[in-house]
N, C-alpha and C positions, 0 to 999 in steps of 0.2 A: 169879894164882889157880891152882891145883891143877886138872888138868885135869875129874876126877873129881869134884870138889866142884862145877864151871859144869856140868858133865853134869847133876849133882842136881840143880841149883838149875835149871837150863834146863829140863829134864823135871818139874820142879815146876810153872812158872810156864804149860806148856800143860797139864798136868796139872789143875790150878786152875779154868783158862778152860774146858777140858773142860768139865768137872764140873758148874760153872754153866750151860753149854749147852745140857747133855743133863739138866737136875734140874726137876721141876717141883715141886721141895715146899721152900718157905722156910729149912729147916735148910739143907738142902744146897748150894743155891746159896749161904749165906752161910756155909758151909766153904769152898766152890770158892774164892770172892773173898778170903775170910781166908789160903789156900794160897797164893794169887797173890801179896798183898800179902807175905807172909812170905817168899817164894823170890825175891822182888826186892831186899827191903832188905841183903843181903851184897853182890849188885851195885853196888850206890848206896856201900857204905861201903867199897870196896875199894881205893880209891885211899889210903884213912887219911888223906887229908887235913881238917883243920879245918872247911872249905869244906864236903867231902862229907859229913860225918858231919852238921853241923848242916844239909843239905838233907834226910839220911835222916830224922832227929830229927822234921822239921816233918815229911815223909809219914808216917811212922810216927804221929805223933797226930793228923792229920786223916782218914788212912783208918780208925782204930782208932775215932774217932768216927764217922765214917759208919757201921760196919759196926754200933756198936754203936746206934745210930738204927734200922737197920734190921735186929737181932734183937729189939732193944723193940717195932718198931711190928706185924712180924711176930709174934710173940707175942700182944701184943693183938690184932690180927685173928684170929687162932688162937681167943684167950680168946671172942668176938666169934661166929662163924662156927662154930666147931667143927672146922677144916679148916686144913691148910699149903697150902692150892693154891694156885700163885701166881697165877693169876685170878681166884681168888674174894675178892676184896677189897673188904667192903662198906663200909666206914665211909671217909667222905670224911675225917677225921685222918690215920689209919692209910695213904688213900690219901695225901696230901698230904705226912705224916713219911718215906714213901720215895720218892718220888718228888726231895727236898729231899735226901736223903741218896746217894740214886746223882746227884744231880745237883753234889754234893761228892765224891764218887770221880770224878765223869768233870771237873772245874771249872770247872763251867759258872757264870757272874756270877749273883750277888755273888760264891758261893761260889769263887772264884778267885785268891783272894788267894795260894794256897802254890803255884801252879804255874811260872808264872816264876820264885821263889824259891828254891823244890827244881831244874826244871830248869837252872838258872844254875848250880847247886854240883854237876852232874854231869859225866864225861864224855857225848863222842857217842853212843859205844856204847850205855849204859845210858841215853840220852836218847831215843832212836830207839824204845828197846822201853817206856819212859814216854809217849812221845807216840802210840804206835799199839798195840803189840800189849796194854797193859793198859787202854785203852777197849774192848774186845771184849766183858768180861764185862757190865762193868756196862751195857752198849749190851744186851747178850741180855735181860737183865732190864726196861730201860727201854721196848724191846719188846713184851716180855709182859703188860705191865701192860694191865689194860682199865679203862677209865672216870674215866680219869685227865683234870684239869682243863684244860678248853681256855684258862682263861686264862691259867692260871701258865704251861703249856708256852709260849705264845707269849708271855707275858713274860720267861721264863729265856731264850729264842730269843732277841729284841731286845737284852736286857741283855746277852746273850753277843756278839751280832755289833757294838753298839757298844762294848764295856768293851777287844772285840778288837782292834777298828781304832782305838780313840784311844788305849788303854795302849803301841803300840806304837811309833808316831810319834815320840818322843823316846828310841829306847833305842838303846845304841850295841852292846850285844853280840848277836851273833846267835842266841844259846839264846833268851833272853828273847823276842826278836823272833819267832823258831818258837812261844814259849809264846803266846804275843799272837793271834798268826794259828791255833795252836791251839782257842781259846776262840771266835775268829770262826768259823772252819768247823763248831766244833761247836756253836754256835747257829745257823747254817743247818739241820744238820741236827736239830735237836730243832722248830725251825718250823714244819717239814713233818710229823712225826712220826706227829703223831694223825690226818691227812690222806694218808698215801701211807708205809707203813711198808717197802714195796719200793722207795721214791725214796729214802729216807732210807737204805737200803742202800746203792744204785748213790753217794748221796754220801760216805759211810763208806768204800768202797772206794776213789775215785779222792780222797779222801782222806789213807787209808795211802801208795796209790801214789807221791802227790805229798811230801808229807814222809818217808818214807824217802826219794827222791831226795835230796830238798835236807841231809838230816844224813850223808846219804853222802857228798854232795859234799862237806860240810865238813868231814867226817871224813879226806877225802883231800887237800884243801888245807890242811887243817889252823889252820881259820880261826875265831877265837872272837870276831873282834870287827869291824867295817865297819874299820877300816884293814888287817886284814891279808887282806881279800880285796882287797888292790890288788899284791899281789906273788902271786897267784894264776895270773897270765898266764903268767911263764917257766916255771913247775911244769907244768900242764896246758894247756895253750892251745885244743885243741879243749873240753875239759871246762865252759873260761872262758866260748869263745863259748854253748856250749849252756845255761849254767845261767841266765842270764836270761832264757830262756823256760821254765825250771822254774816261776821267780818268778810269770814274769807267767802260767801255768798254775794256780799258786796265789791269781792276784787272781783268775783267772774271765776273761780276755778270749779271743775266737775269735780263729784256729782251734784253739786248744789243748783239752785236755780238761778243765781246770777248767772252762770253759765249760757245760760240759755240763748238771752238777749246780745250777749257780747258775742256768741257762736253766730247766732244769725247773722248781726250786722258783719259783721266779717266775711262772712257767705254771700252775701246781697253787695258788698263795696268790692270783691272780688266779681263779681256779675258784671258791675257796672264798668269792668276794664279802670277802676281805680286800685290796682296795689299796692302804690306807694301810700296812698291814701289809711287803706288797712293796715299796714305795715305799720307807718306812723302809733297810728288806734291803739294797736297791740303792743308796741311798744311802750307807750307813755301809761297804759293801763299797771304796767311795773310799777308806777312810782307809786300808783293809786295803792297798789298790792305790798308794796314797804311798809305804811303807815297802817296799816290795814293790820298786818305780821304785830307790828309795835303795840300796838291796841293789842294784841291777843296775847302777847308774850306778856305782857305786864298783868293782864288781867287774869289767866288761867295758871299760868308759870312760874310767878310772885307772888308772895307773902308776903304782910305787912310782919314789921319788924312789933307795932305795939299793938297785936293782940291781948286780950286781959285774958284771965283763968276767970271766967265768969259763964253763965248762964249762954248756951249760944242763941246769938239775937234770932236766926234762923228757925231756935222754936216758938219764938211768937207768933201769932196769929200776925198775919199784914192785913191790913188795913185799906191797902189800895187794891181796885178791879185788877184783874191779871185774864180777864179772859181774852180781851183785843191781843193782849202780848201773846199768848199762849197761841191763837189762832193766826197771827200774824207771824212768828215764829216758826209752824208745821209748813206754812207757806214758804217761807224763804226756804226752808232746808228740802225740801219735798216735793216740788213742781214739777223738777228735770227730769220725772219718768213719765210725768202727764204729757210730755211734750210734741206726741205724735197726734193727741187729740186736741192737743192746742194748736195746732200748725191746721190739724182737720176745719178747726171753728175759724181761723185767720181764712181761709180758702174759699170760704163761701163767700 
């Protein structure tokens, strides 16, 4: 692609999130997200393959209906109120039709069906900024909303962490697999939502952190499916050893920093006299923590059978930036002792 034309389209797609950000009136934020979604889809179809175009195809008409959900239902609250604020949302429809509809932009269960789908027909690159940097917006928005339903949120939450952990279990390629563990973290955090929208943050972030890692890493072993992370050893070998505590920072086990997020909200849905609620959580985070295990056992504990007696690829010089990974990596493994000084900076 043309350098000048990812300039646009890159400056479009924070442009977008901007926008949404900083809007507190219903048109605007649903420009920002309409900008977003549009300065993504030439990324998504750039490869001209078959594959790609028909993943771009399906985002393109699911976010086109989300978005168009939520200029109908804003509208009617408009008609309703007299006002675009985005807090002033009286009508429990109106609340309900966007909350259903940012909850299809970010794919949170049911509404989940085109995310594995779409992210399977892309490259990493464009995977990386699908998985993380285009939940930013519609996360500001799902934010702002006030009076929104304690029970749906904590049934999208539920349905998200197990649709997450048991879609994931039988899939052999690793996009799918990130798209799976996608939808589980992000019903963790919708769980907490209406209960701690600063905890829902701190989990949004160690979030990003943890999957950008892991699509870097595979972006640099160059690995789209559990067999060819087992010739990943002679390429990177320190890389090797490290990533399976990426993984296992992505189930939530101490001392890593997934921990963290998944210790709070379970602390905070115990507060709120929900235990069955955490219980559930906790449980279904197993399945998340299987597939999780499986990715590390193949990749750290497997050997590819057709190594050659050659030159090891690992003494070549690489070619690709490593420093996003390398600083993004200290982060996932490293956070859970910052943790009293992070709960410090949540406090204020």
């Amino acid at each position: 692609m043309n350098p000048y034309v990812l300039t646009v389209l890159l400056f479009s797609l924070g442009l977008g999130t901007t926008l949404t950000f900083a809007s507190s009136h219903w048109l605007l934020a649903w420009m920002g997200l309409e900008i977003n979604t549009l300065a993504i889809i030439p990324l998504m179809a750039q490869n001209h393959h078959p594959r790609s175009v028909e993943a771009t195809t399906k985002y393109f008409l699911t976010q086109a209906t989300a978005a168009t959900v939520i200029l109908f239902a804003s509208t009617t609250n408009a008609w309703i109120t007299g006002g675009w604020n985005l807090q002033e949302i009286s009508s429990p429809l109106t609340m309900t039709m966007i909350t259903m509809a940012l909850a299809l932009k970010l794919g949170l269960a049911p509404m989940h069906f085109w995310l594995p789908e779409v992210l399977q027909g892309l490259d990493l690159t464009t995977g990386v900024i699908l998985s993380t940097w285009q939940k930013l917006a519609p996360f500001a928005l799902m934010l702002q909303l006030n009076n929104t339903n304690p029970t749906l949120m904590v049934t999208l939450g539920l349905m998200s962490t197990i649709v997450g952990g048991w879609g994931g279990l039988n899939q052999t390629q690793t996009r799918k697999i990130l798209a799976y563990s996608s939808i589980a973290h992000l019903g963790w955090m919708i769980l907490v939502l209406q209960f701690s929208p600063s905890l829902t943050m701190l989990a949004l972030a160690l979030y990003l952190i943890m999957t950008s890692a892991m699509f870097l890493t595979l972006k640099l072993t160059s690995s789209l499916n559990i067999n060819s992370l087992a010739c990943s050893w002679t390429n990177t070998p320190a890389l090797t050893a490290l990533t399976p505590l990426i993984l296992l920072s992505l189930g939530g086990l101490p001392p890593l920093s997934g921990f963290l997020s998944k210790w709070m909200i379970l602390t905070e849905l115990a507060k709120q006299n929900l235990p069955l609620t955490a219980t559930i959580a906790a449980m279904t985070a197993l399945l998340s923590l299987y597939f999780y295990l499986r990715l590390s056992y193949a990749m750290a504990l497997t050997t590819s059978p057709t190594t050659l007696s050659h030159t090891a690829p690992w003494r070549l010089p690489s070619k690709q930036l490593t420093l996003i990974l390398a600083f993004t990596t200290t982060l996932t493994l490293g956070l859970l002792p910052l943790s009293p000084m992070i709960l410090a900076v949540m406090s204020f």
